[in-house]
C-alpha positions in Angstrom: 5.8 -21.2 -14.3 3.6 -18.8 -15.9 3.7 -15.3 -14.0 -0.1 -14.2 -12.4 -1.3 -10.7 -12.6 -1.3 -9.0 -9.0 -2.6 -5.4 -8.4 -1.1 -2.8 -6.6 -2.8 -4.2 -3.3 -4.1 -7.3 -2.8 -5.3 -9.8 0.8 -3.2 -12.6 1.1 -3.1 -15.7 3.9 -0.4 -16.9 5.8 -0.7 -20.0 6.7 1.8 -21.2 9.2 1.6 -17.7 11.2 -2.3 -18.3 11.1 -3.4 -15.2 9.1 -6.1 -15.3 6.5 -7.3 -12.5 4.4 -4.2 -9.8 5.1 -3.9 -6.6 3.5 -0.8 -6.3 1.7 0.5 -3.0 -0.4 2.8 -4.5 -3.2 5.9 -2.4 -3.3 8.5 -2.9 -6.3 10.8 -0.4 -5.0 11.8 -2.3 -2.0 13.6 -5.5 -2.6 12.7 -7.7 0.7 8.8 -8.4 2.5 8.1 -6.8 5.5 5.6 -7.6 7.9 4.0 -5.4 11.0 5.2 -6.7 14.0 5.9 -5.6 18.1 7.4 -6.4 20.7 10.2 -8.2 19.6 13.1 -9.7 21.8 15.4 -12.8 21.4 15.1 -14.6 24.8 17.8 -17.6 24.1 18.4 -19.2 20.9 14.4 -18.0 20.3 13.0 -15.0 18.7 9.6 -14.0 20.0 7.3 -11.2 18.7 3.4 -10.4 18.4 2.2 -10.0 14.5 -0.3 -7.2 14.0 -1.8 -4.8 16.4 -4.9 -4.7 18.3 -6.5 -2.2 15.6 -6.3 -5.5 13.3 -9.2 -7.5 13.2 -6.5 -10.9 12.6 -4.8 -9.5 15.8 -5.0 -12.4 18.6 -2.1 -11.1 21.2 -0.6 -15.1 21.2 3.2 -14.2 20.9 4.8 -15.9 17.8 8.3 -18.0 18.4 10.8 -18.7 15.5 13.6 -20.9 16.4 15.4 -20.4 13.0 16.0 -16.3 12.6 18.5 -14.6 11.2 19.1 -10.5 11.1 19.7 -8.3 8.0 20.4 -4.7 6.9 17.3 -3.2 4.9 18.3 0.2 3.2 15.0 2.5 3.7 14.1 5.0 0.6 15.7 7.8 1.9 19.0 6.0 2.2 18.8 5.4 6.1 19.7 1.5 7.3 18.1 -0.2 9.6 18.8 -4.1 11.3 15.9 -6.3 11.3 15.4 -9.7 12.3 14.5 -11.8 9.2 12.1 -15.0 9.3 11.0 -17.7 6.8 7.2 -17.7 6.4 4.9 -19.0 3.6 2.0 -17.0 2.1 -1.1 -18.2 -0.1 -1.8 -16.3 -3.5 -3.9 -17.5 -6.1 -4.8 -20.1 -4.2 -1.0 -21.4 -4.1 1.6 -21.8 -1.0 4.9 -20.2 -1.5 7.7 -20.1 0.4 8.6 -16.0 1.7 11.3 -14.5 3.9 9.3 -11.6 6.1 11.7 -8.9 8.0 10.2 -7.8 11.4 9.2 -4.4 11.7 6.9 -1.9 13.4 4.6 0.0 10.6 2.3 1.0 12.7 2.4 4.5 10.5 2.0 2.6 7.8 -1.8 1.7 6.3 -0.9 -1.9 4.9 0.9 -4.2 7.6 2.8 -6.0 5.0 4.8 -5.2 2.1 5.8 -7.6 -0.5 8.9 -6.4 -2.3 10.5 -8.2 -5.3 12.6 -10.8 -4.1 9.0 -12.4 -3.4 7.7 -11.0 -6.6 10.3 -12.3 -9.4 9.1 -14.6 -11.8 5.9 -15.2 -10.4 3.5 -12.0 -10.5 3.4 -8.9 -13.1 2.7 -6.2 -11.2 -0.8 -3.8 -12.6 -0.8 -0.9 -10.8 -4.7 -0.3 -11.9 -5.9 -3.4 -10.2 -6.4 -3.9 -6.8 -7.2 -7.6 -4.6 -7.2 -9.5 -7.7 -6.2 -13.1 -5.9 -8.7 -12.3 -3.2 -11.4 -11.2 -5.6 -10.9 -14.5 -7.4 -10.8 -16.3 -3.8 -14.1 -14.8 -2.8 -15.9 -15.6 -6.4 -14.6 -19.1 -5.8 -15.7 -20.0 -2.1 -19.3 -18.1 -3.2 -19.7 -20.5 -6.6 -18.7 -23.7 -4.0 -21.9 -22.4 -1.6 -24.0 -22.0 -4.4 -23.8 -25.4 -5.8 
């Protein structure tokens, strides 16, 4: 597979979560994706959560439920470790469906709610810091040349 140039932010879609257009801050430095996400309890053999926050123009307040979940440690930059509960996800970029594993975590300090790390990245984007919403820019060109005709 050929690797696709991605900037150093970029608006993704996640289809099965029901997102479309999703700022996300690529981040080489961390290995796993994280995505923004509250109030999150296991009730059962279930994991439930709400994605975003009601500042986000996606945010709809329907909780999410993940059957299969699983929780990891994620080493932060200054060394501290923190537990988060890991799902499996699949995100659109260049007009193509991957698969993605997403930790669970609040970044509501944080401007970008997701963060794609390399274990997503590897050996399928080259990362150009000088560029920015390349895959949506080529989205938006796309869907505009389809009204045209």
């Amino acid at each position: 597979m050929e690797k696709q140039i991605i900037g150093r932010t970029d608006k993704v879609d996640f289809p099965r979560l029901g997102f479309n257009d999703i700022d996300v801050k690529i981040d080489t430095g961390a290995y796993t994706s994280s995505i923004h996400c509250a109030h999150i309890r296991e009730e059962g053999d279930e994991l439930h959560c709400t994605f975003l926050d009601a500042q986000h123009p996606s945010y709809n307040g329907l909780p999410m439920v993940f059957k299969e979940f699983d929780i990891t440690a994620v080493r932060s930059s200054n060394g501290e470790i923190q537990y988060r509960y890991v799902v499996q996800s699949n995100i659109r970029v260049y007009g193509k469906v991957f698969k993605i594993t997403l930790t669970l975590s609040s970044r509501d300090d944080m401007r970008f709610p997701v963060l794609l790390g390399r274990k997503f990245l590897t050996k399928k984007f080259i990362v150009d810091t000088e560029l920015t919403d390349v895959s949506y820019n080529l989205k938006i060109n796309e869907n505009k040349d389809l009204i045209e005709k």
